[in-house]
N, C-alpha and C positions, 0 to 999 in steps of 0.2 A: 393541480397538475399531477396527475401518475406517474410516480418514479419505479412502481413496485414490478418485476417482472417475476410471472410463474415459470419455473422451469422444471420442466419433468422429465425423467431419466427412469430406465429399465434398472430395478435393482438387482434384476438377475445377470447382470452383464456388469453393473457399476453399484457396489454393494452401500455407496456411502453417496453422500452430496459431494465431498471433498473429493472423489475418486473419479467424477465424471467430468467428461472433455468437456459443458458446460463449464463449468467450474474452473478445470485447470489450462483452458484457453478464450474461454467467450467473457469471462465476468471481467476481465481487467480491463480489455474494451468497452462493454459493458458501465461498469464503472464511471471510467474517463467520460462517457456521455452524461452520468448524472442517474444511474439505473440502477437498484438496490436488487438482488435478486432471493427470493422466496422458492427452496426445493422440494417439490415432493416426488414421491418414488409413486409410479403407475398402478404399482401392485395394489397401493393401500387408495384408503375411501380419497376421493380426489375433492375440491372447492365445489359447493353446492353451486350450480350454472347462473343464479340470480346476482353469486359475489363476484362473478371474471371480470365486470368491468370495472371492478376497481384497481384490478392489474394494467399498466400501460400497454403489456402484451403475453402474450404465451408463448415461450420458446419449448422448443424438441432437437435432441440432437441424438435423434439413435444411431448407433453403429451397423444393425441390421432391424428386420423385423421382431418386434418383442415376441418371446414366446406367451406371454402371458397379458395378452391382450386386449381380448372381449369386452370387458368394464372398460376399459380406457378409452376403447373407440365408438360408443356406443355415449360413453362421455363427449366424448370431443368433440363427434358428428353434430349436438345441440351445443354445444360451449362455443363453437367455433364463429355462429352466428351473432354470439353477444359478446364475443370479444374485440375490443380496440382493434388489437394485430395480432396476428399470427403467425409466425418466423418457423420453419422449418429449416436445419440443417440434416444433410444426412438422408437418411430413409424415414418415408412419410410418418410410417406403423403401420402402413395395413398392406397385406396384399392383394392387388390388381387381378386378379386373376380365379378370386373365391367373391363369396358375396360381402365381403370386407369392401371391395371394392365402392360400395355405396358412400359408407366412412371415409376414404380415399378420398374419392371425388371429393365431398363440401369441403376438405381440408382444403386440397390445391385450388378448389374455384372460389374460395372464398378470396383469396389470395391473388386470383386471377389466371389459373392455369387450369391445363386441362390433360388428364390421361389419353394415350390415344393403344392403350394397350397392346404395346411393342417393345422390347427391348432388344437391344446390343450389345452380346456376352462378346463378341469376336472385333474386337474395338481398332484394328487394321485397317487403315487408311481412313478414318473418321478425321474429319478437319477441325479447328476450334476457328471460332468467328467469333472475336469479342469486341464490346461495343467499344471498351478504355481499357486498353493493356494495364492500366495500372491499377483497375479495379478488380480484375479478375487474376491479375498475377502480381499480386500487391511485392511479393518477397522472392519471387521467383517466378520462372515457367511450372507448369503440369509437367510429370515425368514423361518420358520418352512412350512410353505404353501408360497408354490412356485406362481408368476402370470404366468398368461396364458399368451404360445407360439403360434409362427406359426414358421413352421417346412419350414426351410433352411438348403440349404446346401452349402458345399465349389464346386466351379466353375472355379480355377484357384490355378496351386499349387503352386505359393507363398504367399497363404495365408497363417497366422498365426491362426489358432483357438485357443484363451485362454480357450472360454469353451463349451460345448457342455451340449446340453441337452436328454440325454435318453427316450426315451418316454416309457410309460405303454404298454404292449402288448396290455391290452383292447382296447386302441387308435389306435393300427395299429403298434406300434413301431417304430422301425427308433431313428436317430439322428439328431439334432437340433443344431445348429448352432447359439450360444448367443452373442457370444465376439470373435469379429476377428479383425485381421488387417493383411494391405497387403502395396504392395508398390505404392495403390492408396486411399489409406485413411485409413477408421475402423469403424466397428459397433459394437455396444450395444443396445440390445432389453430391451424394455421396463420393469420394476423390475430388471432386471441384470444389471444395471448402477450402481442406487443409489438408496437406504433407505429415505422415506423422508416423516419424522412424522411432518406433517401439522399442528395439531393440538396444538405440543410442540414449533413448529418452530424449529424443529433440522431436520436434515439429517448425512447421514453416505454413505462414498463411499464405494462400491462393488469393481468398478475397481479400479486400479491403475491409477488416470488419469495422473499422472507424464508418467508415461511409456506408456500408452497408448495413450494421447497425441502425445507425443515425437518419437513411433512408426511410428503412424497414420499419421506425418505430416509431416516428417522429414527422413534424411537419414544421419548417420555418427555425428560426432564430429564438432559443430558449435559454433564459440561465444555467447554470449548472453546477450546485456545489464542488469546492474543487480545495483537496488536500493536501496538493503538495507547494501551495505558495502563500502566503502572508505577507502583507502590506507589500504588493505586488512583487515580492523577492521570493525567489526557490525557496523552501526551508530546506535548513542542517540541522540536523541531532546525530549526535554521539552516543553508542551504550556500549559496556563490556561487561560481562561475566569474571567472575573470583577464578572461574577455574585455571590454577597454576599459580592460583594464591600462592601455595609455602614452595614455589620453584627459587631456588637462588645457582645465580650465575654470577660467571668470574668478570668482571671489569677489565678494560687496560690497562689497569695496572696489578691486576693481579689478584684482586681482591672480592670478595665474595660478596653478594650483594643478595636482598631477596629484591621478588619481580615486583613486589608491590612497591617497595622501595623505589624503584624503578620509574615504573609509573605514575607512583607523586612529582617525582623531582623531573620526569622528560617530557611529559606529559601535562597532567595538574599546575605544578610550577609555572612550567615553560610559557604555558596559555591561559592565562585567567580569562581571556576574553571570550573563550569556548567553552561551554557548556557539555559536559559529560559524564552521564549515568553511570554508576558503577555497580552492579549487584550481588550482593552475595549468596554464595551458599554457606551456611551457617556450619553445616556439618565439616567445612575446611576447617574451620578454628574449634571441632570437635575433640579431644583425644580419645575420647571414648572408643570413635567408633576411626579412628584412621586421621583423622582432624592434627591439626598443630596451633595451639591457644599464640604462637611467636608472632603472627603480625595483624594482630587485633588491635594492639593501637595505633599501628599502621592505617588497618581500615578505620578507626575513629579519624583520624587524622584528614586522611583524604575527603571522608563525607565532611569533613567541618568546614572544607572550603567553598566558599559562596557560590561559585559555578558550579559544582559538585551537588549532580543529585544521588540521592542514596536510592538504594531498590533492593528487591530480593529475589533469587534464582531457585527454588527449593530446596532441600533441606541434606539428599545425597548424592544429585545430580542424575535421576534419571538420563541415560542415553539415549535407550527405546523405551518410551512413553507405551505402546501397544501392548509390548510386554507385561503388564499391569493392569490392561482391560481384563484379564482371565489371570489373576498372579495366582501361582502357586509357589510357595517358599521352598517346596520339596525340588522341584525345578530349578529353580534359583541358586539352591547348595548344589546340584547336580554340575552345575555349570562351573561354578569356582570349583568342586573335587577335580572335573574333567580339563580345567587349564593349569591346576595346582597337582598334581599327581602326590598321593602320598610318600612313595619314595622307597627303594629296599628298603625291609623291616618293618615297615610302619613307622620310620622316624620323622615323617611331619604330625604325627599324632602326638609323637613322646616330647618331638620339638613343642610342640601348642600348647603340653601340661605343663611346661615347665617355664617357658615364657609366654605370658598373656602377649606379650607387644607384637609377636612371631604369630600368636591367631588373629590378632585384631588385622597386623599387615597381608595377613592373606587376605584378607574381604574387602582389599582397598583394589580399586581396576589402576593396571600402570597408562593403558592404550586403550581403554573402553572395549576391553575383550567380556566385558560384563554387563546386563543391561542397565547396570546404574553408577557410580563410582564406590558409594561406603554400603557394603553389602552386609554386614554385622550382626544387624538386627532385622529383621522383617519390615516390608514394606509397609507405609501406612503413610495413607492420603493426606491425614489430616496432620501427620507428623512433617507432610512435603509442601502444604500451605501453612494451616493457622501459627502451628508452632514454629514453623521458617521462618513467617513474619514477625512472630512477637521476638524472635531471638537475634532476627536483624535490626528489629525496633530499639532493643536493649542497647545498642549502639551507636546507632542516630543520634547525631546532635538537636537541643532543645530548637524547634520550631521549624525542625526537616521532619516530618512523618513521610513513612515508605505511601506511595501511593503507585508502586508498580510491581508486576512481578512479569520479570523474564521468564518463559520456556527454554530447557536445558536439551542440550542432545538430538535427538531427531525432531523435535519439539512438534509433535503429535499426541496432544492430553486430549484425555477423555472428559465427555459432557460434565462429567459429574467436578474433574479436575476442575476443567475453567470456571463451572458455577462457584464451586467454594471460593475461588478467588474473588472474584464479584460478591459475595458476602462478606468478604474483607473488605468492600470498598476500593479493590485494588483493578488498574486497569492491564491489560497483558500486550505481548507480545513477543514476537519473534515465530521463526520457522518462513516458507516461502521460496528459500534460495533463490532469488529471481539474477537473475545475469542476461544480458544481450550483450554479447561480445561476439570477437570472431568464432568460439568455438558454438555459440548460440548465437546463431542473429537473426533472432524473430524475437518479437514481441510476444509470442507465446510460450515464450520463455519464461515471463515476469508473471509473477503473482498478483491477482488481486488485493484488495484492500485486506481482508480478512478470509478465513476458513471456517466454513460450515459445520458444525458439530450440535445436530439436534438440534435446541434451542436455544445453541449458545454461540459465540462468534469468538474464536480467537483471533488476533489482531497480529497478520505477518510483517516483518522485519519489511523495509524498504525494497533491501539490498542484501546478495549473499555474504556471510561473513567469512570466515578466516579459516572455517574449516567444512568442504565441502561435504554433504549427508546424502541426498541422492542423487548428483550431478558428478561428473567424470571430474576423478580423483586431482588433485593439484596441492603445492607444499602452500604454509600459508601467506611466502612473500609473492606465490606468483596471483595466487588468489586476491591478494590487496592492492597487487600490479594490477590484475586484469578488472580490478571495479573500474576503472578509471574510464576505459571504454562502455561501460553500462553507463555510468555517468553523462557521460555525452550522450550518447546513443536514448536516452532518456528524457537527454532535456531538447533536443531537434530533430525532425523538426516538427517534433511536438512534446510538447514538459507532460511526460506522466507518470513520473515519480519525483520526491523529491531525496535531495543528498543525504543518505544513511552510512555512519563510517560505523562498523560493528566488527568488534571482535574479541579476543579473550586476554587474560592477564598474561596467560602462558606463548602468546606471541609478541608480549613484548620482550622479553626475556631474548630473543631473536634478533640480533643486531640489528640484520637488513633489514626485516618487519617490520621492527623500530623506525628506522631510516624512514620506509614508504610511510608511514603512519604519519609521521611529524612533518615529511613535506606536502600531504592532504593539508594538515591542520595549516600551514603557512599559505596553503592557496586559499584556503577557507576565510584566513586572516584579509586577503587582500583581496576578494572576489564580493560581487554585488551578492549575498545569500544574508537569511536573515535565521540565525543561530537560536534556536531552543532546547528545551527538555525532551527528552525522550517521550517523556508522559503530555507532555502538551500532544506530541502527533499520535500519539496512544487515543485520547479524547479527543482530536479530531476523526481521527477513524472509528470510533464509538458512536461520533454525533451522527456521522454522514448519512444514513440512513434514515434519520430520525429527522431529517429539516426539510419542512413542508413548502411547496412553493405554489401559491397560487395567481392565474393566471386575472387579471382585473380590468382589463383592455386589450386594443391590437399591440401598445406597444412599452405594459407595462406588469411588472408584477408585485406578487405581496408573498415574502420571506419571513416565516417563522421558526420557532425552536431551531435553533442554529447551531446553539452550542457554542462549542468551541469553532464550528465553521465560519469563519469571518473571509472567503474568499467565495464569488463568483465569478463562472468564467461562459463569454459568448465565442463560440468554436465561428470559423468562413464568415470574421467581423472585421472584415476590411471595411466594407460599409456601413460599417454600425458603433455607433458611438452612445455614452451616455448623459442621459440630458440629467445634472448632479444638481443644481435649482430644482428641479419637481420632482427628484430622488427623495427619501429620506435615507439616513443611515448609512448612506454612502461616502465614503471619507474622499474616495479617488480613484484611479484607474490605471491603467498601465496597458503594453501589447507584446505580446510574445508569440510567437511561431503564427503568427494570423490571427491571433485567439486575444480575445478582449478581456482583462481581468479586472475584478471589484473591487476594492476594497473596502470591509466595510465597518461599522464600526458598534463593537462586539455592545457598548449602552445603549443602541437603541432598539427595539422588541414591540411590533414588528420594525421589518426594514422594505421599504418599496423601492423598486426598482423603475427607472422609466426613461424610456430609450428615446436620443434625440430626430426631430421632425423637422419639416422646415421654415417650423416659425418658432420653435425653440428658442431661447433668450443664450446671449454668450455664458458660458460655464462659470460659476465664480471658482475659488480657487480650491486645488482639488492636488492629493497626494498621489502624486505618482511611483514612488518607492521608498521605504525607511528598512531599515536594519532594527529598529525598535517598532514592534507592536502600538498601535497607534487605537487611542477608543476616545470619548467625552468632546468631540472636535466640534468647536463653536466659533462659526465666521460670524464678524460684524465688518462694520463699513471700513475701518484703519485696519484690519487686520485677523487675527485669529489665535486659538487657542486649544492646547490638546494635552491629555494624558499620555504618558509614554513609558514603555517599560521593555528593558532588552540587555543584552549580554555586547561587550564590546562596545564601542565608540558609536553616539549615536549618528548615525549618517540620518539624514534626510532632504528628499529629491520634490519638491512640491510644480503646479504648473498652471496656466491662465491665472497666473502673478500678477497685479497691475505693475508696471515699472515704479523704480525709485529702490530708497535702502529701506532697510527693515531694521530694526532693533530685536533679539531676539532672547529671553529670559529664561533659566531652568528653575524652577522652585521648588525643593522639597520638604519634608517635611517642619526639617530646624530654617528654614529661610531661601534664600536664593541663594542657590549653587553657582550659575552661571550665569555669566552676560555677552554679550558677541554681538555681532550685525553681519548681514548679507544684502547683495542687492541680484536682482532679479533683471535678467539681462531680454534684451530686446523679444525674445519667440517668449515670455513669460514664464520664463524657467527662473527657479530660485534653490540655493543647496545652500548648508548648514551643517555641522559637525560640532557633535556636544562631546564631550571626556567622558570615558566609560565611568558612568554614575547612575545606568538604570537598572540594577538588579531591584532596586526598588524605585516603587514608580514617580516621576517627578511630572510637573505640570511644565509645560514650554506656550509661553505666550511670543505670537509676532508681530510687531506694529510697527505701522508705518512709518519713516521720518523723512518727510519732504526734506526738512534743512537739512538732513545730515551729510555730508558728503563724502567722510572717511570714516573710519571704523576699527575696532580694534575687540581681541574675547577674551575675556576674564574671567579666572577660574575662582572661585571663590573657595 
């Protein structure tokens, strides 16, 4: 099955993959269906026309007609016939009106429409006729003055038209054809897509690209890798950045405190049952260059504790990343003379010879008025991975190796950045800002899985964190206030993200930050969500592109290389269920916003999927939610048996239980840990709670006991 979509873009308009409205509104949708996307720019040699069908479609989202065209359309015109689908947003690429228009046409009629070479610059009294107000005005109405058409028609009658545009009689009348889809792709003309105020940096979608999408590309009820849930629960990860490592504030009582301090004892302390990444930048505990060696065993300390993952954030904390694709260090001192002024006389000269600590502290940023923070010594890449990581490593506790590195600052690294990381074996993230709140409330707000850079993927944060980079400015308590609505707004009514708390040491230091911070962590304590590492949803966003799914009947399929993916998800699955006897690898299931979820279980390779019929056999028993990671799962006649490994109290929700008590065992390694019983109430529902004892993994067996009738857990 085709997950891969081409997506081509004018690089004389959108100079980058990560730059183009593909990108920074189509791929999150995108995405959420199960669609990995592949960018090339028009200008250069494009997929020889033998290889398009291994793409699931071709998408175009030009802004106008490319200037630099000729090859592309000349391409297109024969790719167009062997492609899957063909998705147009925007303007086709050719114009109507030269002998482009030949190109033109097979684009739209392959697709099922037709030029009738007319347009409508004077868009006064034009009507809209749409087929579902909620498909073509997914987030809102069309503005009050409509953009100019060209008047299309339908060409083939299985197309779909969502909306049609009416023309003025003055103009000649007719109907206009804005938003279609057929069973060879879908278009949307240019202002009937998306709203997209430039100027605030918001947009707002017109269509529906969920469904439009998923029309356009697609046919019937398919799986769909899916990254924001595990053993049918949202995931949570936690990560924060060193930066404001050596801040120290005063307590109520008066007394001086560092933030890291902070941190361990309100934070760390407070939650052992939370999991959260901590990274540093190495160069904070530098004195060389601006550094303070004072809460270095602070940072041992913190990484020592068992939910505590270690990480590393680079080495001087790059702000602006960009700044660095062309460094120059002559620029860079320019920068510090011009926000440090030398002073009448020349006494920050005289000051700098005579105290090194007075030159070192000018090349430290107070407010990221500089594009890095410890500006000292010259930049160097390999000084901002390899040697960051080994110097974070030197700290790490025996049998924590770093396997992640944070993006600092605008967190826009270059191809060459991210690959050395990936030579370390390390996986990344951060950057994205995604927010749907009141002041964004579109979905084209949130980021995709990851960011295009050549042939390398950097890996975006969830969720924005504490201090906003390209989104309208806010302090960082209102910022941690207003995740709360991305939150929501995420998980209905539809989950397409999951729970990211992120943000810097130097906000906790912040009373109130503090405050919001700790009452997340206490909903987190008491909400259905299932708690990991940073670097676990790191390696599920690495895998997602790489897990193959093929199709092997009407109503089943065969899942390989998964990775870390251990969830599938059936989108419009009210009437679909799975049939978990002619499954393999299937632990259980679960439902959320309409949408049907797998789970599945990460020992078996492949995993077959197979959907029930109606001669299907009743379900035998099957997990419907854990808080622990669930794999190794062997039903027999009395009962069953599974590996489990997770942070917090093990909850688990299982279903098509046969009635009666269970007897339920934890074993680890030195023996049995635990003993309990549950019993399984009339609809085949059965629940259990094991004592936070899975940071390492234990075996839990359940068996049946006809005699037993009372029950009592024993912690061993």
């Amino acid at each position: 099955m085709a997950r891969e979509i081409l997506a081509l873009f004018d690089g004389d308009l959108e100079p980058a993959a990560a730059d183009t409205r593909i990108h920074r509104y189509a791929e999150l949708p995108l995405n959420h269906l199960g669609f990995t996307l592949t960018y090339r720019d028009i200008r250069k040699p494009l997929p020889e026309v033998a290889d398009i069908r291994r793409y699931a479609g071709v998408l175009t989202w030009f802004s106008t007609t490319p200037a630099a065209r000729d090859a592309y359309l000349a391409w297109a015109r024969v790719a167009v016939r062997t492609a899957r689908r063909w998705v147009i947003l925007g303007a086709t690429g050719a114009s109507f009106w030269t002998d482009e228009a030949v190109a033109g046409d097979a684009l739209l009629g392959e697709i099922g429409l037709r030029h009738r070479r007319r347009a409508i610059d004077l868009t006064l009294g034009t009507q809209l006729s749409a087929r579902a107000p909620t498909l073509t005005a997914f987030e809102g109405p069309a503005d009050a003055v409509l953009p100019p058409y060209e008047m299309i028609e339908a060409a083939r009658p299985d197309l779909e038209a969502w909306l049609e545009l009416v023309a003025p009689q003055r103009e000649g009348g007719g109907r206009s054809v804005a938003v279609a889809v057929s069973s060879r792709g879908g278009f949307a003309a240019s202002g009937y897509e998306l709203v997209e105020d430039q100027g605030q940096g918001r947009a707002r979608w017109l269509i529906d690209p969920f469904a439009f999408f998923g029309r356009a590309l697609r046919d019937g009820p398919v799986p769909v890798p899916d990254v924001t849930t595990l053993s049918g629960r949202r995931i949570y990860f936690s990560h924060v950045e060193s930066e404001g490592l050596n801040h120290v504030v005063l307590t109520k009582d008066r007394e001086q405190v560092l933030v890291a301090k902070l941190f361990l004892d309100r934070i760390v302390t407070a939650f052992p049952d939370l999991p959260v990444t901590l990274a540093l930048t190495p160069g904070d505990l530098d004195p060389a260059i601006g550094g303070n060696e004072t809460p270095r065993d602070l940072v041992r300390e913190i990484w020592s504790q068992p939910q505590v993952e270690p990480s590393v954030a680079s080495y001087t904390r790059p702000y602006t990343w960009r700044f660095f694709d062309q460094y120059s260090r002559a620029r860079e001192e320019e920068i510090v003379a011009g926000s440090r002024p030398a002073g009448r006389f020349g006494l920050r000269r005289l000051t700098d010879l005579v105290s090194t600590s007075a030159r070192v502290e000018r090349f430290v940023a107070k407010a990221r008025e500089y594009p890095r923070n410890y500006l000292l010594t010259p930049f160097d890449l390999g000084q901002e991975t390899r040697v960051a990581w080994t110097a974070a490593s030197a700290l790490a506790p025996a049998g924590k190796a770093l396997r992640l590195y944070q993006w600092t600052g605008d967190a826009e690294p270059s191809e060459e950045a991210i690959a050395l990381t990936r030579r370390l074996s390390l996986h990344n993230i951060n950057g994205g800002e995604g927010r749907f709140d009141a002041a964004y409330p579109s979905v084209a707000n949130l980021p995709p899985i990851a960011r295009p850079v050549g042939e390398q993927r950097q890996i975006y944060a969830v969720s924005a964190g504490d201090l906003p980079v390209r989104k309208a400015w806010r302090p960082a308590v209102s910022a941690l206030r207003g995740l709360r609505a991305t939150l929501a707004n995420t998980e209905t009514p539809r989950r397409l993200k999951g729970f990211n708390l992120h943000y810097r040491l130097a906000t906790v230091g912040n009373a109130d930050a503090l405050g919001v911070i700790e009452d997340f962590l206490r909903e987190v304590q008491g909400s259905a969500l299932i708690p990991i590492r940073t670097v676990d949803y790191a390696a599920l966003a690495d895998d997602f592109p790489r897990v193959a799914i093929a199709e092997t009947g009407p109503l089943s399929w065969e899942v390989r290389d998964r990775g870390s993916v251990q969830t599938l998800r059936f989108d419009a699955a009210d009437a679909i269920d799975v049939d978990l006897g002619a499954s393999q690898g299937v632990v259980g299931r679960t439902r959320h916003g309409g949408s049907l979820y797998l789970a599945l279980d990460p020992s078996i390779e492949p995993a077959r999927v197979v959907l029930r019929d109606g001669t299907s056999a009743p379900n035998p028993v099957g997990l419907s939610e854990s808080r622990w990671q669930i794999s190794g799962l062997t039903r027999s006649e009395g009962g069953w048996s599974f590996a489990a490994s997770g942070f917090g109290p093990g909850d688990f929700r299982w279903a098509d239980v046969p009635p009666g008590r269970y007897a339920v065992t934890a074993q680890g390694s030195d023996g049995t840990l635990w003993t309990g019983s549950a019993e399984a109430d009339t609809l085949g529902r059965l629940a259990f709670t094991l004592p936070a004892m899975g940071v390492e993994p234990v075996r839990i067996a359940v068996g049946h006991r006809p005699d037993e009738v009372g029950g009592r857990d024993e912690h061993r």
